[in-house]
C-alpha positions in Angstrom: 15.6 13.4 4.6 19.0 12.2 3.4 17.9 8.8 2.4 21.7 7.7 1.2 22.5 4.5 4.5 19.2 4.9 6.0 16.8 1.7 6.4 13.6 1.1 4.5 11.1 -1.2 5.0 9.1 -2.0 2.2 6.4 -4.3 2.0 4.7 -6.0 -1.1 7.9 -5.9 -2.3 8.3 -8.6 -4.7 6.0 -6.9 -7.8 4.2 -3.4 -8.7 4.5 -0.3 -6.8 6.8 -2.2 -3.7 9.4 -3.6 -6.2 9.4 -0.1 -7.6 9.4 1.8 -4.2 12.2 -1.0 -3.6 14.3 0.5 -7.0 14.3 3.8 -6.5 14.6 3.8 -2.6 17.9 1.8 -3.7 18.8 4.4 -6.2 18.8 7.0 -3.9 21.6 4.7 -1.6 19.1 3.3 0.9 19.4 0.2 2.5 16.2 -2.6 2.1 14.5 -5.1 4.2 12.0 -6.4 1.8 8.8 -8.0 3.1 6.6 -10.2 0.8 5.5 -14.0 0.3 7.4 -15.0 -2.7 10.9 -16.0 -1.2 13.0 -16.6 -4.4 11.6 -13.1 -6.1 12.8 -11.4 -2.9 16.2 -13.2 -3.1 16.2 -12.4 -6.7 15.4 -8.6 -6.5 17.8 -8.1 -3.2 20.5 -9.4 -5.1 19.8 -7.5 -8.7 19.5 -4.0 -6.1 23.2 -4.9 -4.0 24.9 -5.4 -7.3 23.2 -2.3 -8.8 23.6 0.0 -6.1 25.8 -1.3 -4.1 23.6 -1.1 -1.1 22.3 -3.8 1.4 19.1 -5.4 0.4 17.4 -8.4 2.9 14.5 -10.8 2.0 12.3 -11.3 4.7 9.4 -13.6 3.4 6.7 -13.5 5.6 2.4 -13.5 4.9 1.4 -10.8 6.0 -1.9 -11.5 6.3 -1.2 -14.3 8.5 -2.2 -13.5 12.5 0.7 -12.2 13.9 2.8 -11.4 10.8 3.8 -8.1 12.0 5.2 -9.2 14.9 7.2 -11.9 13.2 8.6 -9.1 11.2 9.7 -6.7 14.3 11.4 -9.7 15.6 13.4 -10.5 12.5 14.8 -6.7 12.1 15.1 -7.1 16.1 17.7 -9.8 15.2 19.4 -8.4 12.4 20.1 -5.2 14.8 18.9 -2.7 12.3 16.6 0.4 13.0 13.4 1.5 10.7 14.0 4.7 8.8 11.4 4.8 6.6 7.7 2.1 6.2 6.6 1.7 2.7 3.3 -0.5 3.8 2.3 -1.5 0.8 1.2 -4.7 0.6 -2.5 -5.4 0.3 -5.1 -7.2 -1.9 -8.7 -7.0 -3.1 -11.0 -9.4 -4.3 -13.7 -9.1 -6.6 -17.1 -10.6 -6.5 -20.4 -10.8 -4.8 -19.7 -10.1 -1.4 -21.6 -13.1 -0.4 -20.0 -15.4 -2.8 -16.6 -14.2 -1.1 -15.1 -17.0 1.1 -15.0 -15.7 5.2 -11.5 -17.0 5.0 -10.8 -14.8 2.4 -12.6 -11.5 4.0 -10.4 -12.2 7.3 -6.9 -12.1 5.3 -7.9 -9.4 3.3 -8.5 -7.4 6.4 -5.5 -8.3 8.3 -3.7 -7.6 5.6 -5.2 -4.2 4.4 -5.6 -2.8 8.4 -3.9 -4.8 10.9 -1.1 -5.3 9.9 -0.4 -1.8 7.9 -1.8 -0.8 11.7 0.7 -3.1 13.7 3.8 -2.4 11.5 3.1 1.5 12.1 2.8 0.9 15.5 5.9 -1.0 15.9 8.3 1.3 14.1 7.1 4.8 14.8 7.7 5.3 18.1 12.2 5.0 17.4 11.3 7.5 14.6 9.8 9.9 17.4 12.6 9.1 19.2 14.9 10.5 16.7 12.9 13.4 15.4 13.1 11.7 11.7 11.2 9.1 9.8 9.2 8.6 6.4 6.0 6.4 6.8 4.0 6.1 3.5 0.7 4.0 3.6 -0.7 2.8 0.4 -4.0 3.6 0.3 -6.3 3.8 -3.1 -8.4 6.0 -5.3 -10.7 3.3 -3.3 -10.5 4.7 0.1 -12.7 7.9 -1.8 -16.1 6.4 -2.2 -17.4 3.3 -1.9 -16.9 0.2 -4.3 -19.7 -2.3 -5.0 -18.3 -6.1 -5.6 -15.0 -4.9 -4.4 -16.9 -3.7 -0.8 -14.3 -4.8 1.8 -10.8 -3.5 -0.2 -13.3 -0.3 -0.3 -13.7 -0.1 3.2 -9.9 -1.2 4.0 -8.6 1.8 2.1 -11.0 4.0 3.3 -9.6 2.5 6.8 -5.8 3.3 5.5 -6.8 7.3 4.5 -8.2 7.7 7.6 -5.7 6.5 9.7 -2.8 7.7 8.1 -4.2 11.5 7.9 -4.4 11.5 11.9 -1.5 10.0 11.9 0.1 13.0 10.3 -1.5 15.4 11.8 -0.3 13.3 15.2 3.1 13.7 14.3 3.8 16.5 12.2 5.9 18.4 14.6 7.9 15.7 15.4 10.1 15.5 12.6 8.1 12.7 10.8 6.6 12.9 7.2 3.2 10.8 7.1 1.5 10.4 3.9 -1.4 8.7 2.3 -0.8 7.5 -1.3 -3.6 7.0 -3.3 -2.9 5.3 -6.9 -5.4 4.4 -9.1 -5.6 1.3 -10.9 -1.8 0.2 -11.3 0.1 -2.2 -13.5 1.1 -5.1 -11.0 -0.2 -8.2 -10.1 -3.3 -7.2 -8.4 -5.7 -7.9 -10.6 -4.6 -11.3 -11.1 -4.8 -11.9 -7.4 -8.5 -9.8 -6.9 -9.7 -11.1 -10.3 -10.2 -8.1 -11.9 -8.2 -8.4 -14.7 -11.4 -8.0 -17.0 -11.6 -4.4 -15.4 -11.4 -2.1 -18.9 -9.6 1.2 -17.5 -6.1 2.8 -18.4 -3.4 1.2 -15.6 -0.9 4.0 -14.5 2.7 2.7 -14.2 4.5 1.7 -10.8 7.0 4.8 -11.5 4.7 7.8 -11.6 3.0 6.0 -9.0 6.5 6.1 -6.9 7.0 9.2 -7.7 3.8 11.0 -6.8 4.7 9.6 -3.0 8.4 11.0 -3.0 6.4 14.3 -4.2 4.2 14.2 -1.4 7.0 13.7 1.6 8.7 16.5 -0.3 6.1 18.7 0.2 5.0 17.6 3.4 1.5 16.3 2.5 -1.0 14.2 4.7 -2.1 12.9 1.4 -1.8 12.1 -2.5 -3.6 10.8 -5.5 -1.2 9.5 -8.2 -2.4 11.2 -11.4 -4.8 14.0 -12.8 -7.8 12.5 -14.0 -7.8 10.1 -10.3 -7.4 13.5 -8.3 -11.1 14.8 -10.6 -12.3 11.2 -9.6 -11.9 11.5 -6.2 -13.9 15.3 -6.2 -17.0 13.4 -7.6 -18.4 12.1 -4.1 -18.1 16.3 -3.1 -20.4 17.3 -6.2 -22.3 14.3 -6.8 -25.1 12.7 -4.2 -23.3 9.5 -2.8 -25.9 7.4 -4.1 -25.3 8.4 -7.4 -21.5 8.1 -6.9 -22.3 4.0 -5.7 -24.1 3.2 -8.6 -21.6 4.7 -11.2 -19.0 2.8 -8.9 -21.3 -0.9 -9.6 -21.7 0.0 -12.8 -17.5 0.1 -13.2 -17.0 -2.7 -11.3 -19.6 -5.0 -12.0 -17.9 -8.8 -12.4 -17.7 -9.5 -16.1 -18.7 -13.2 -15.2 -21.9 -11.4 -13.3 -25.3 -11.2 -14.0 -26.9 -7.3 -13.1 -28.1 -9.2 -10.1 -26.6 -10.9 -6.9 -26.8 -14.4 -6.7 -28.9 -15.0 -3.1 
């Protein structure tokens, strides 16, 4: 794809991997409609982008884990008259913990975040990308989505949900012009573990950039799927050596809380 005065939609856009999908998508002359909570960062990073690279950058704050968020969305870009080239669904959360200790509330949003949303936003844009034999979708999955993750059980699941999805996805549309891919990134440097409490987590963060990059790679080479550096893609080959319940309980060990005892709380 030509990405110079196409439209990207990118959400999660205000720190991490979206604000650096945001950057470079701008660098190569593409126009933004960034989707994320934090209002004034939006603001802040549209502006910084326009003056940089002289393209058009919108802030669109919106929850997306709020019911209905991803109709809200289609309705704004409805409005502004633009069309979707390219869906960078990136937003997402995890939280850490005893999954009993977990508040429901919390559960439901990270769900509708993680899966209906990413689900509703795809549904909602790729059908004009059909239309016009062109499109880029890229769903942010995780090194996650691979095996599952004890204390971190739901975000698991979700990005196990996101693989899935997007894989049939691709194989769906692969002859219609549109380029589908799965990223997987292990643990990156952003604000997520502030949000999923897992900033006590000892493992060696990859950077938003070769996270970025690895996607680009993948649409490049017209692939269903990618994990975002070497030692993850080893990682994710365990669960096809390994039993699975020997996988799980090197995965507890990992992500045991540091404020846990060895044993759920009843």
């Amino acid at each position: 794809m030509n990405y110079s005065n196409k439209t990207a939609l990118v959400t999660g856009a205000s720190s991490g991997i979206g604000e650096m999908f945001a950057n470079e998508l701008a660098k190569k002359g593409c126009n933004l409609i960034l989707v994320a909570r934090s209002e004034n960062k939006l603001k802040q990073l549209a502006d910084n982008l326009q003056r940089a690279y002289s393209i058009h950058a919108t802030p669109l704050p919106v929850d997306l884990a709020a019911a209905n968020a991803a109709e809200r969305v289609a309705e704004e870009i409805g409005k502004l008259g633009l069309t979707i080239d390219i869906l960078i669904n990136n937003a997402g959360f995890g939280t850490l913990g005893a999954f009993n200790e977990i508040q429901q509330s919390r559960i439901h949003q990270e769900i509708q975040l993680n899966v209906i949303s990413l689900t509703e936003l795809t549904h909602k844009f790729i059908g004009s990308m059909v239309e016009r034999k062109e499109g880029i979708v890229i769903n942010v999955a995780s090194m996650t989505a691979f095996l599952p993750v004890p204390f971190m059980a739901v975000y698991g699941a979700t990005k196990a949900y996101v693989l899935s999805f997007t894989e049939a996805l691709w194989a769906e549309y692969r002859d219609c012009g549109i380029q589908i891919v799965a990223l997987c990134p292990g643990e990156t440097k952003s604000s997520f573990h502030a949000t999923s409490g897992s900033e006590n987590l000892k493992s060696k963060r990859m950077d938003p950039i070769d996270v970025v990059k690895a996607a680009f790679k993948a649409v490049e080479k017209d692939r269903c799927n990618i994990i975002a550096g070497r030692n993850n893609y080893f990682m994710a080959q365990l669960p096809r050596i390994l039993p699975r319940s020997v996988i799980v309980k090197l995965a507890r060990r990992a992500f045991l809380p540091a404020t846990s005892s060895s044993e759920i709380k009843h």
